[in-house]
N, C-alpha and C positions, 0 to 999 in steps of 0.2 A: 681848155682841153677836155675833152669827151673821155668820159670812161671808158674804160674798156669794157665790153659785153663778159668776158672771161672771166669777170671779179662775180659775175652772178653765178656763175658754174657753181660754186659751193653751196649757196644756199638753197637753188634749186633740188640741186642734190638729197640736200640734210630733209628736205620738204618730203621728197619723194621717200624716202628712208624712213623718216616716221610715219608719212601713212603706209608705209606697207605693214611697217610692226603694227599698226594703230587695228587694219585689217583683217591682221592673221591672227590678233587678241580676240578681235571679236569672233571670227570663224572658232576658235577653240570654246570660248565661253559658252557659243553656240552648241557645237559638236559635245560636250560634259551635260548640258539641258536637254538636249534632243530627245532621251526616252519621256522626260515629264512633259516638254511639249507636246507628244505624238500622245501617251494618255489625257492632254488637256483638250487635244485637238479631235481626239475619235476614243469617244468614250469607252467602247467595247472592249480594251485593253486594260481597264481599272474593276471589271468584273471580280467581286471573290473567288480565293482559290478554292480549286475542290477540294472537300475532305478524302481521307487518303482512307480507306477500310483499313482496321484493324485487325478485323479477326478475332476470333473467338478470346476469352480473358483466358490466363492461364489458368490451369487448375487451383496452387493456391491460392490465387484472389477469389476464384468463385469460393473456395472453402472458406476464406476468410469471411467473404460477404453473407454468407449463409449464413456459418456462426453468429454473427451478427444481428441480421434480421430475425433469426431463431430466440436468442437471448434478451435482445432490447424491450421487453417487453415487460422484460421479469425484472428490469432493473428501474429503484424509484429514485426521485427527487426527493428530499429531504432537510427544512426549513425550521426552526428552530426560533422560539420567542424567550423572553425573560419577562416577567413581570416586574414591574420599578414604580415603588410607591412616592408618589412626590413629597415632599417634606414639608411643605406649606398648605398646600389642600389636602393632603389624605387621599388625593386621585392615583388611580391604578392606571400603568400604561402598559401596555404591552410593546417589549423596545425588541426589533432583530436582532436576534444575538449569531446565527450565522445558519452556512447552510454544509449538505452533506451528501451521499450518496446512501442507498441501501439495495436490498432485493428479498422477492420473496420467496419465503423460506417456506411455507406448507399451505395444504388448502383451507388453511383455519383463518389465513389471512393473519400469521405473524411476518413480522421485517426484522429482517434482522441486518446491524449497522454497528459502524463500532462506538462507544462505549463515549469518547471523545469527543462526538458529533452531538450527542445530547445533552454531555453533560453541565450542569447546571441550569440549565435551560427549563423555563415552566411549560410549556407546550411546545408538540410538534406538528408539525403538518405534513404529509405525505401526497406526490405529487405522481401519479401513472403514466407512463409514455400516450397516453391519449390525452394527459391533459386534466385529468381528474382529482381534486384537490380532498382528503381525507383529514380528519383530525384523528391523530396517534396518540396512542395511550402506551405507558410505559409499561412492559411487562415484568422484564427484570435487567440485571446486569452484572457485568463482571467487570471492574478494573481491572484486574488484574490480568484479564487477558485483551482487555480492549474490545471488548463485545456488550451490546446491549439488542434489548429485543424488545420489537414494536408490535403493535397489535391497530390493524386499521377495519374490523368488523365481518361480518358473513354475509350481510345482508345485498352482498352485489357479487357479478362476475368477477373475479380476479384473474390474473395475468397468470399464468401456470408457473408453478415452483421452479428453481435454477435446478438441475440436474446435479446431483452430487458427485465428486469424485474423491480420490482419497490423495495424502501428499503424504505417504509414508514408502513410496515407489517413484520420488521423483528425481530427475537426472538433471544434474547442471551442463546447462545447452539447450535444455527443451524448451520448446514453445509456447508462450504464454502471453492472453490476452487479458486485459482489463477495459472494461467497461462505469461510467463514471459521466457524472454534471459536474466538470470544472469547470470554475470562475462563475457559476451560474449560466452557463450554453447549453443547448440540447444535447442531447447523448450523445457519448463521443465514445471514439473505438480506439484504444494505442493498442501494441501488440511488443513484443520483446523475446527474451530467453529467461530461463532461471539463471540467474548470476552466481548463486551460493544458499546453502542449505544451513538452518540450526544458529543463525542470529537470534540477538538477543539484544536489547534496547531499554529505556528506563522508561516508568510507565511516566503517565501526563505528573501525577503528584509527585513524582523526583523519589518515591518510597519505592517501589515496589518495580520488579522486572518483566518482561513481554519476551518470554523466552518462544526458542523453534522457530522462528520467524523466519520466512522466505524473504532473500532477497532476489529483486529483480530489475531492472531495466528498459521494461516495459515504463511509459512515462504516466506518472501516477502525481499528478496535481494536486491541491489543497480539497478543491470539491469533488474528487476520487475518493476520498476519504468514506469506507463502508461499502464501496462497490464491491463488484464478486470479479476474482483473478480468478481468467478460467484457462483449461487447459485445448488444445487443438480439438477435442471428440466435443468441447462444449460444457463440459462439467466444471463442477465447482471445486478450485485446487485451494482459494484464499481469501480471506477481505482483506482486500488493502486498506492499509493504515498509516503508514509515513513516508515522508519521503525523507533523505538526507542533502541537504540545501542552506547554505549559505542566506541565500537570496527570498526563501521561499518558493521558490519555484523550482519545476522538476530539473532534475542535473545527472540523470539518469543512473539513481540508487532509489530505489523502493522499496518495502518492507508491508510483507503479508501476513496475517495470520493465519496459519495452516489449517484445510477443512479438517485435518482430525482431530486438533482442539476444537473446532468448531461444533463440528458432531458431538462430542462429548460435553461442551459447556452447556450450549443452546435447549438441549432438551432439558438440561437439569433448574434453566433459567424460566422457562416455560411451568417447569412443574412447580417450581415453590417459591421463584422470583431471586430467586439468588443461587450462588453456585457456592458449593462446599467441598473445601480442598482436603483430600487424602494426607493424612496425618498419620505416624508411625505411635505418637504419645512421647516422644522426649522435650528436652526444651537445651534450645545452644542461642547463640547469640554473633553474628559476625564479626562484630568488632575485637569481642573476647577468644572469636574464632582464630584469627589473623594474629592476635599475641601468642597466642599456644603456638600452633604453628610453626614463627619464629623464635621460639623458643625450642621447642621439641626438634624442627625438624622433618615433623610429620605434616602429609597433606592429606585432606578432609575433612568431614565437619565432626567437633570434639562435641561427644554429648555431655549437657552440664546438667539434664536434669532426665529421671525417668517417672514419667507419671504411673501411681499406682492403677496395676488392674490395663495397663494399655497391651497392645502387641510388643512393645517396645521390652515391657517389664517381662513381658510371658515369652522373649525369646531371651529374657537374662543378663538382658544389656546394664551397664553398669556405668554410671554417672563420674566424671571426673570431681573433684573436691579437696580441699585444704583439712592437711590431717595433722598431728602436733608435730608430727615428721617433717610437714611441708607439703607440696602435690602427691598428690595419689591420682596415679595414672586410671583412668577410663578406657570405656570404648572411642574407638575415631571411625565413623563410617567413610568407606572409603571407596564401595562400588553399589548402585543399585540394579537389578538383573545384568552384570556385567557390564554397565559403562560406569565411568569413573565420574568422584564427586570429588570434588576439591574446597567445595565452598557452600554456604549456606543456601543460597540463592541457587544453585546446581543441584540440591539434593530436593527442593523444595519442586524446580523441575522436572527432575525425574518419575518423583513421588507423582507429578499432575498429569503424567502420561498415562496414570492409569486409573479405571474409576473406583471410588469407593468399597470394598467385600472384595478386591483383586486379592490374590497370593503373592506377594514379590520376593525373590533374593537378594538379602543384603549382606553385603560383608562389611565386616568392623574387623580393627586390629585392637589388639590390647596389649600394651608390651609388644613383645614379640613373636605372640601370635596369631594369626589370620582366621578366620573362620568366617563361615557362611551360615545365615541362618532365616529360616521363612517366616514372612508376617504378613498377616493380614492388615491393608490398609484401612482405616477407622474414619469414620468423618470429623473434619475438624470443629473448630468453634467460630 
């Protein structure tokens, strides 16, 4: 018996049924391709797009960019060697010990950088935004404020001085720029706000403190280190000097040294190679400070000792000291021209806000009574 034709109906069917899906897959795969075919197929559609005008920069980018090209000139590179004597030959090498930032400070061709960038270091080397490689000689320095000054010669054109400004007028929120060779790259520009006014930080030697110190936000890298923090007009507000980081790298806390410690150390380092702190003539001690203190009660620095013949002695100040009785209360100074001293390292700041033959008011208490009295600041030793 013969099939039935009828039994083919289905699979005809299912035939027909796939290719039409099999058809309408490919019609879609097509139709998703079709712009890329039509760019493979007539070139003229894979043309670049037009650039779109801009128009003119806004005004503060052009100020920004100004400032910039204005100042880049005045700021140096700064490279640093160690001499290392080898211990089997007697041969002398000269090893990199690291690099820095600085700028120039007057037409005498002094640099001035901080203090940290050179030190220990047997040679420097001084590098011009043209490229021009200088050997620096050291002129002087301060730890104690994190400043050292370079001297790179007369005998060439030099890049014109940073423009000075002062940081004894500055506003937390203002704007401020720093310029700097971090990591070893060509000059680079961050820009930021003043974050806070009147930090204070521990110097490199872990002794000594880096008081007044601007903080900022502007991003200030390892090789920022001695560039000039400037303010909007281009003036000089600061050399940065640290950052606060975890990591080493910027985490957006930076730390300036204010130009008007600057102005005042800088010349004094120039003139006799070192800088000499404004001293009253007494002698106190921190640690013995902080026991009185919490003993007494009292906040200040306790004087333990009054040099003869000082200002200290000639306005009458009077030394605390163990008597058969037991302590014999002293002076406590306790403001210098109106701000308040709490501590050793606080009155020692105070005292360096101003230079040497100044007039200051100090107050001391004694017992139970307060008094004010003028002294001439004295140079120290």
């Amino acid at each position: 018996m013969k099939p039935s034709s009828y039994s083919h109906e289905p699979d005809r069917f299912l035939r027909r049924l796939f290719a039409t899906g099999f058809i309408a897959a490919v019609l879609i795969v097509l139709w998703q391709t079709l712009p890329a075919l039509q760019a493979w197929l007539d070139p003229q559609t894979a043309t670049p797009r037009t650039v779109t005008p801009r128009g003119d920069l806004a005004a503060d980018e052009k100020a920004t960019i100004a400032l910039f090209e204005k100042s880049r000139d005045s700021v140096v590179f700064i490279s640093t060697t160690q001499l290392v004597e080898d211990a089997w030959t007697r041969n002398v090498f000269a090893v990199p010990r690291g690099t820095g930032s600085g700028f120039i400070w007057d037409n005498a061709g002094h640099v001035v950088t901080n203090y940290h960038v050179i030190a220990g270091a047997s040679q420097a080397t001084v590098r011009l935004a043209d490229g021009r490689d200088y050997r620096a000689a050291l002129v002087g320095a301060s730890p104690a404020h994190d400043i050292a000054v370079l001297r790179i010669g007369v005998e060439f054109r030099r890049p014109p001085p940073v423009p000075v400004g002062t940081s004894g007028d500055l506003k937390i929120g203002q704007k401020v720029f720093a310029i700097g060779n971090p990591f070893g790259l060509d000059w680079t520009l961050t820009s930021g706000i003043v974050s806070a006014l009147d930090r204070s930080l521990p110097g490199e030697d872990g002794q000594t403190t880096i008081d007044h110190l601007i903080q900022t936000d502007a991003a200030i890298n390892p090789g920022n280190s001695g560039g000039p923090l400037l303010d909007s007009a281009g003036r000089l507000i600061g050399i940065n000097t640290a950052i606060f980081s975890p990591s080493g790298a910027s985490a957006g806390i930076g730390f300036a040294v204010p130009v008007d410690t600057v102005a005042r150390v800088v010349p004094e380092l120039i003139r006799t190679g070192r800088y000499i702190r404004p001293v009253i003539g007494i002698g106190a001690d921190e640690s013995i400070n902080r026991q009185l203190a919490a003993q007494t009660g009292l906040s200040g620095v306790f004087v333990l000792q009054v040099e003869p013949g000082s200002s200290a002695a000639k306005a009458g100040l009077q030394a605390w000291r163990i008597g058969p009785e037991g302590l014999v209360p002293g002076d406590v100074i306790t403001q210098v021209e109106g701000r308040k001293v709490e501590d050793l390292p606080a009155l020692l700041a105070r005292l360096d806000d101003f230079p040497v033959g100044s007039t200051v008011t100090i107050e001391c208490r004694r017992g139970k009574e307060t008094r004010q009295v003028r002294m001439v600041l004295q140079p120290g030793t």
